[in-house]
N, C-alpha and C positions, 0 to 999 in steps of 0.2 A: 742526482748528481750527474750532470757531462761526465761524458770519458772516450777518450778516444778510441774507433775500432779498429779494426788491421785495414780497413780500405781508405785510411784517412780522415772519417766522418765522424760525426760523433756523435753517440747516443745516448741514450738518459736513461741511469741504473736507480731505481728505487730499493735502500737497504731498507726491512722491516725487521721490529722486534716485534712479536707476539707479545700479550700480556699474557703471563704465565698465573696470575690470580686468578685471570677472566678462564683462562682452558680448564683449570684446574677444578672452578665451580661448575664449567662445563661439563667435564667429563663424569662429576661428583653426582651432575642429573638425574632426577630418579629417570625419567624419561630417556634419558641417553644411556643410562644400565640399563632399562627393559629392553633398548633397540639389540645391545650385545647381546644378552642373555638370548633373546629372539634367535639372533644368527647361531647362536653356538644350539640351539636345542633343535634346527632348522639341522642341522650341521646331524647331530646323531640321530634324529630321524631318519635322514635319508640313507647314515649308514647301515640300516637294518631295513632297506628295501633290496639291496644288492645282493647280486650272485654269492659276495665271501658271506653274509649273515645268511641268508637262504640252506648254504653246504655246510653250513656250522653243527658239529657233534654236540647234542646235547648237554648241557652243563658248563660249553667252553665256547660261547659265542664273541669272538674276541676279534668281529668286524670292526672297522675304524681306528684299529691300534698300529698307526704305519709310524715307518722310521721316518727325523727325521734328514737324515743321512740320504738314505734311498728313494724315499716317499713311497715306499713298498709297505706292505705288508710286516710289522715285526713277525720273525720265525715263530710256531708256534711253539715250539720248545722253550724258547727264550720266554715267551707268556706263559708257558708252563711251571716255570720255576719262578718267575714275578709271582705267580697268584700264590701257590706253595706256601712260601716264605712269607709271604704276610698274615697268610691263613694261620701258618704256623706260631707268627708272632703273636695277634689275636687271642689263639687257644692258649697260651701261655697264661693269660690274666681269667679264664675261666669263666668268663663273661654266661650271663643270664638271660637277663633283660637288655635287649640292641635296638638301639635305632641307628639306620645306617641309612645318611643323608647322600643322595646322586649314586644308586643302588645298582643302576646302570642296565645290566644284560644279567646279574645275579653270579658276578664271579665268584664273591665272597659269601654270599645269600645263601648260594645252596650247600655250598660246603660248609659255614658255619651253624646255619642254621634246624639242622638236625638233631635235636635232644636239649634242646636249648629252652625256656620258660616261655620267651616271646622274642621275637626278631620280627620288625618294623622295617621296611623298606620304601621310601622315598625315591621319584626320579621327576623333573619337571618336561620329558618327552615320551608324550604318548606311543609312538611305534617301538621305542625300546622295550615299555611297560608292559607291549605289547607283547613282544618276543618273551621278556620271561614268565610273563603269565601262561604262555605256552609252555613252559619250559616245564612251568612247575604241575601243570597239566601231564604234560608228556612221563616226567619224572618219577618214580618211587617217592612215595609219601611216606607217615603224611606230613600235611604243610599245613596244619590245623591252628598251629604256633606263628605263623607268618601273614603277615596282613602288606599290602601294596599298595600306597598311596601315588596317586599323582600330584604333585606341591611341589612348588617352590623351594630352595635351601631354606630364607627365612622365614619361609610359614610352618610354626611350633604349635598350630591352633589343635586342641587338645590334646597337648602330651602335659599330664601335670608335673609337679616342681618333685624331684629328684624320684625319676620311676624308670628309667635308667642306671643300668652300671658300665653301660659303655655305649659311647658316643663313636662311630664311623664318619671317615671324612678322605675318602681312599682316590686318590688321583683324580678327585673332582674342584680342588680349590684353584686349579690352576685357572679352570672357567667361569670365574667370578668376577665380576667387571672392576672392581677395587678393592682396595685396602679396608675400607669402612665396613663395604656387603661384607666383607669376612669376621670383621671383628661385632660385627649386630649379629650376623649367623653363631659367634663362638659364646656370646654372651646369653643366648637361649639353651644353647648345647649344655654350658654351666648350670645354666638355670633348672634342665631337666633330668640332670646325672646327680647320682648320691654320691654321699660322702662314701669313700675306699673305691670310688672308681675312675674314670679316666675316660679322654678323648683322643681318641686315635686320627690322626692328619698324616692321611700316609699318600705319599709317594708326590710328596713335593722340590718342586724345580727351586735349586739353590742361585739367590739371585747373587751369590758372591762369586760364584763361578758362571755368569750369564756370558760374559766378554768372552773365554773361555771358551764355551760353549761352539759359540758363532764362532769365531775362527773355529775352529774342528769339524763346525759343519762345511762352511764355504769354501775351505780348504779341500775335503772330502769330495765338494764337487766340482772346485774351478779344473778346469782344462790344462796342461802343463803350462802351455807359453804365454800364461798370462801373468800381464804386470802385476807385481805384487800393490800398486798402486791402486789397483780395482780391486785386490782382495783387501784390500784395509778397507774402501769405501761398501764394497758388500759387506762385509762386518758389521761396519759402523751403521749402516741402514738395516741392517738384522736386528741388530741391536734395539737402536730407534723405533722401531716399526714394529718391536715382540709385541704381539695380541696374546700371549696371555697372564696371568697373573704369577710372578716370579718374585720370590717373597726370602727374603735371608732370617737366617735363623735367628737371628734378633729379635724379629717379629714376635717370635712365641713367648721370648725370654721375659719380652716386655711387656706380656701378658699377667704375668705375676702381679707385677706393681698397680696393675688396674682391678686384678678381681682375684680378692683374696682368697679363695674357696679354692685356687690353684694352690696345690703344697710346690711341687715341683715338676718339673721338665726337664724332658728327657729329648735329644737332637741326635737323634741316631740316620749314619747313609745308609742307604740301601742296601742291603746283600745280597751277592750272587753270585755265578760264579762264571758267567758269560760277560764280555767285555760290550760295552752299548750303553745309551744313552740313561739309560735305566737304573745302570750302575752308577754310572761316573758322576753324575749331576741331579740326582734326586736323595732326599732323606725322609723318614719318616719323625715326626713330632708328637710327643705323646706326652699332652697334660694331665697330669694325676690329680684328684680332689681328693685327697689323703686326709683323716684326722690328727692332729697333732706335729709337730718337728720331724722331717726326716732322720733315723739315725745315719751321721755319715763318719765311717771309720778313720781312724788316722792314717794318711797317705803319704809317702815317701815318691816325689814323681822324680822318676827317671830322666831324664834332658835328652830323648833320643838323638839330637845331632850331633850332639858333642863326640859319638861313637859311629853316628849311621848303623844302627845296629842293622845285620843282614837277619834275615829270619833264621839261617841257621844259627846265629849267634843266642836270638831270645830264645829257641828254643832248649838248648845247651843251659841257657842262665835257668830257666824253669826247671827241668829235668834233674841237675844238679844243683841246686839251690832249695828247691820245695817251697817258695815261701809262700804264705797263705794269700799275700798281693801281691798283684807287681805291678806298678804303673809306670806307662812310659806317655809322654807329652810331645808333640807334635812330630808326629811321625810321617813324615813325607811320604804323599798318595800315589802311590804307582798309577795309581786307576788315573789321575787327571794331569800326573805330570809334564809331560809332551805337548797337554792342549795350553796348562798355564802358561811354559815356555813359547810356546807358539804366539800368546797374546802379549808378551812381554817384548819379544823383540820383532812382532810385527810394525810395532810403533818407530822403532831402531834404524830396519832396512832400506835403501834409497828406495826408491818407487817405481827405477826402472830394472831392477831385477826381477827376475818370473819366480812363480810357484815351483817349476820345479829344481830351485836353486835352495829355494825355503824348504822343499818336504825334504831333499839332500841334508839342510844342516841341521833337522829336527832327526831323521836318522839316523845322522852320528851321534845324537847328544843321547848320551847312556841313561839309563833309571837306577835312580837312587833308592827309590821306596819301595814302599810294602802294600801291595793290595792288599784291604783291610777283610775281605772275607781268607784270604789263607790265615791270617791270625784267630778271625772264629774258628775254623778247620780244627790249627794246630791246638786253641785252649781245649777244644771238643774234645779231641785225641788225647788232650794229657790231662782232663781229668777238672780244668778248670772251667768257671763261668765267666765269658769275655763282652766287656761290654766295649762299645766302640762310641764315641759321642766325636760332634762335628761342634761343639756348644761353644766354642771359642771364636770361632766362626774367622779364622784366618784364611788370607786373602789367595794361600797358593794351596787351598785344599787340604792342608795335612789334619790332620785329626791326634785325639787322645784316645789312650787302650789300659783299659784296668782288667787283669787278669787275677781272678778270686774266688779261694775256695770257700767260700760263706756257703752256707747249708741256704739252698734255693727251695723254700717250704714255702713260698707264695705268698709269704709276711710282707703289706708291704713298705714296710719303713727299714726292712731290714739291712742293711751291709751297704748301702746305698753312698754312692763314691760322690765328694762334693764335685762338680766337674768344674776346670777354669773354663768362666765361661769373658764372653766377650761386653765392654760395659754398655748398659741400653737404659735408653729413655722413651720413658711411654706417649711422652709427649711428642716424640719422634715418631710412632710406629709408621705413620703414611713411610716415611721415607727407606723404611724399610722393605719395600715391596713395591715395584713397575707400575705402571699406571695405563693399562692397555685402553687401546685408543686416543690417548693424547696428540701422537703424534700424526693420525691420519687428520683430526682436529683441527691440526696447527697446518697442516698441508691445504686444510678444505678452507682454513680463511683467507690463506695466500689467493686460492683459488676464485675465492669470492672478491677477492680485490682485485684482481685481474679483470673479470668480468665487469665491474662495475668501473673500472678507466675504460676498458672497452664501449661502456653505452656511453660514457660522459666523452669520449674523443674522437668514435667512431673507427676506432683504431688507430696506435701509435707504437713505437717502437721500445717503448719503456719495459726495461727487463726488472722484475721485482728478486731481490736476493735476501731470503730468512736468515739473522743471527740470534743468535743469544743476546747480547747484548753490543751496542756500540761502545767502543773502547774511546777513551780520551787522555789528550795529554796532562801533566803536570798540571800544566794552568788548564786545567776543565774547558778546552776546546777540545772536538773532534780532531780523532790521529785519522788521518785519510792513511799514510802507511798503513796504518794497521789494517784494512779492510779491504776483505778478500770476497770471492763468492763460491763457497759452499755449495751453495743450494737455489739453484736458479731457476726461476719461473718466464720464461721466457713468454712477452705480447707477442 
């Protein structure tokens, strides 16, 4: 299409739609997942050549874990209470027999695996494999019980069908090249856990809070007097351009409806009690293969908006009340508040106001909620067991809290709270989870088409501009109105 330039002349725009079938079989490649997998195993090998793995205390080699906020280092403290608390979680279900797939540097490995029947360890990068075999060298044994392979997520080549009682999957799904690698990966895992046990998917990135996310990062680092017009467009290519797997908790829910040997699921965020990324936008997933119906008690939910209950208020109603439950329903998230609001009216603001106009009107805007680890604290303190679930999977973060004094004897069908959860279809799952690499994909055919006018004309001035789609009017012509350029590849 001619269009005029600012000197008069006129140049010729080529708008392209991408096929989005064709990317999608692309990206779906077994060939195109071993290229990712490559770079991401490339990626933690070289972080266990470095100065931070080299100066690593034994047991706690926690190179390549950078924020990313700072692109630093996470504190080591901050990883101190990440590992903690999962380990904590873990030991809770009493686990035996482990196999723990993407084993990594042995966070969980050595800490769980002391006294334990068998603990299997899995990593597909040799110089990690390599670091904790040293480790476990270096370490008080023994480790007669732990065996270390190097494989693949979905190579299960002899583990037989249910010799496992717990299944690991601990901040490695996010480096999975699709939706599919995970769900062939979860359908082995199934295959090789018994019945009364469970798969642990911990420390994964919530893709309902991904938008969210991004502003709070690009916010974090844009410069004061920048238009808020390039922080939407940083955003939105944050966005577009996430290389790793970002998965909503739908995904697991929808898991049920495909392989029955799931009793239920559990969508619990992450605890802690440091503010970071760690917190705010990760959950752990934990499918049970349970025998039989869960029992799930009769529940009275609370509506916490209709009060904003403040924490001293739940605490006063517990304390004074005793009752055996108490459930309150979508309890607005301290921990993500500010970032949701931030994505809400990033869309709002004209484009020529700057950041520090936006971080000003995000400072005044007060917090309603409740970070959900001071409500573990306060059940801790008073005596109850608090579960927290994200299973509704609503769009501004907040969560459900059942606090209950049910005898916690390790039963496990026991007192178990039906959660509302959010509606899902399995024939959906792809679209519940990102599709890393797509979009560099859909950038390299543009690319390729550029190149090839360039041999066919020897050069011309033809700028190619990526849509979604061409919009058209009423009567099924092309709206020229409508058509902007986004995304410009300039001959």
């Amino acid at each position: 299409m001619p269009r005029e330039s600012q000197v008069g002349q006129y140049e010729c725009v080529a708008y392209v739609v991408p096929d989005d079938e064709y990317l999608d079989r692309l990206v779906a490649d077994p060939a195109e997942e071993r290229k990712r997998m490559q770079r991401w195993r490339k990626t933690f090998d070289l972080s266990q050549l470095g100065k931070e793995a080299r100066g690593s205390q034994p047991g706690f080699n926690i190179a390549g874990w950078n924020s990313s906020y700072t692109k630093q280092p996470i504190p080591a403290e901050e990883m101190k209470e990440w590992v903690e608390l999962t380990v904590g979680e873990l030991l809770k279900f009493r686990p035996q027999r482990i196999l723990e797939i993407g084993c990594g540097t042995g966070l969980l490995l050595l800490r769980i695996a002391p006294g334990r029947m068998r603990y299997v360890g899995t990593d597909f990068a040799p110089a990690v494999l390599k670091q904790l075999r040293q480790q476990l060298r270096d370490l008080a044994g023994p480790w007669d019980n732990v065996d270390v392979l190097e494989r693949s997520a979905e190579d299960f080549n002899g583990f037989d069908d249910n010799s496992f009682d717990t299944v690991i999957l601990n901040s490695v799904v996010k480096y999975f090249p699709s939706a599919s690698y995970l769900v062939h990966v979860l359908e082995h895992a199934i295959r090789v856990t018994e019945l009364g046990g469970r798969i642990f998917v911990g420390d994964v990135r919530n893709l309902t809070l991904l938008e969210p996310f991004a502003v709070s990062v690009e916010l974090y680092q844009a410069p004061e007097g920048m238009k808020i017009s390039e922080l939407r467009e940083r955003t939105m290519r944050r966005v577009l351009f996430e290389d790793q797997l970002v998965i909503s908790p739908a995904f697991f829910l929808a898991l049920q409806q495909q392989f029955s040997k799931i009793s239920r699921v559990e969508i619990k965020p992450r605890d802690g009690s440091f503010d970071n990324e760690l917190t705010r936008f990760r959950y752990n997933a934990i499918l049970h293969l349970e025998p039989g119906r869960p029992i799930t008690p009769e529940i009275t939910w609370i509506e916490w908006n209709e009060q904003q209950w403040k924490l001293t208020a739940m605490r006063d109603f517990l304390q004074k009340e005793q009752p055996e439950i108490a459930a309150f329903k979508a309890i607005a998230n301290a921990r993500v508040e500010h970032d949701v609001r931030a994505s809400a009216i990033l869309e709002e603001w004209e484009g020529g106001r700057t950041v520090d106009d936006f971080r000003n009107e995000l400072r005044d805007t007060p917090i309603h909620g409740i970070d959900p680890h001071s409500l573990w604290s306060m059940g801790e303190e008073l005596g109850y067991h608090t579960d927290v679930s994200w299973a509704r999977n609503r769009s501004d973060g907040s969560y459900d809290t059942v606090f209950c004094k049910c005898p916690n004897d390790g039963k496990p069908n026991r007192g178990r709270p039906a959660w509302p959860e959010a509606p899902v279809r399995y024939d959906a799952i792809r679209s519940y989870a990102t599709m890393p690499g797509r979009a560099a994909l859909r950038e390299a055919l543009v690319r390729q088409l550029y190149e090839r006018e360039q041999q066919l004309t020897g050069g011309s001035s033809i700028r190619f501009v990526v849509m979604d789609s061409l919009l058209r009017s009423s009567d099924g012509k092309l709206d020229h109105s409508a058509i902007s350029s986004p995304d410009v590849h300039d001959s």
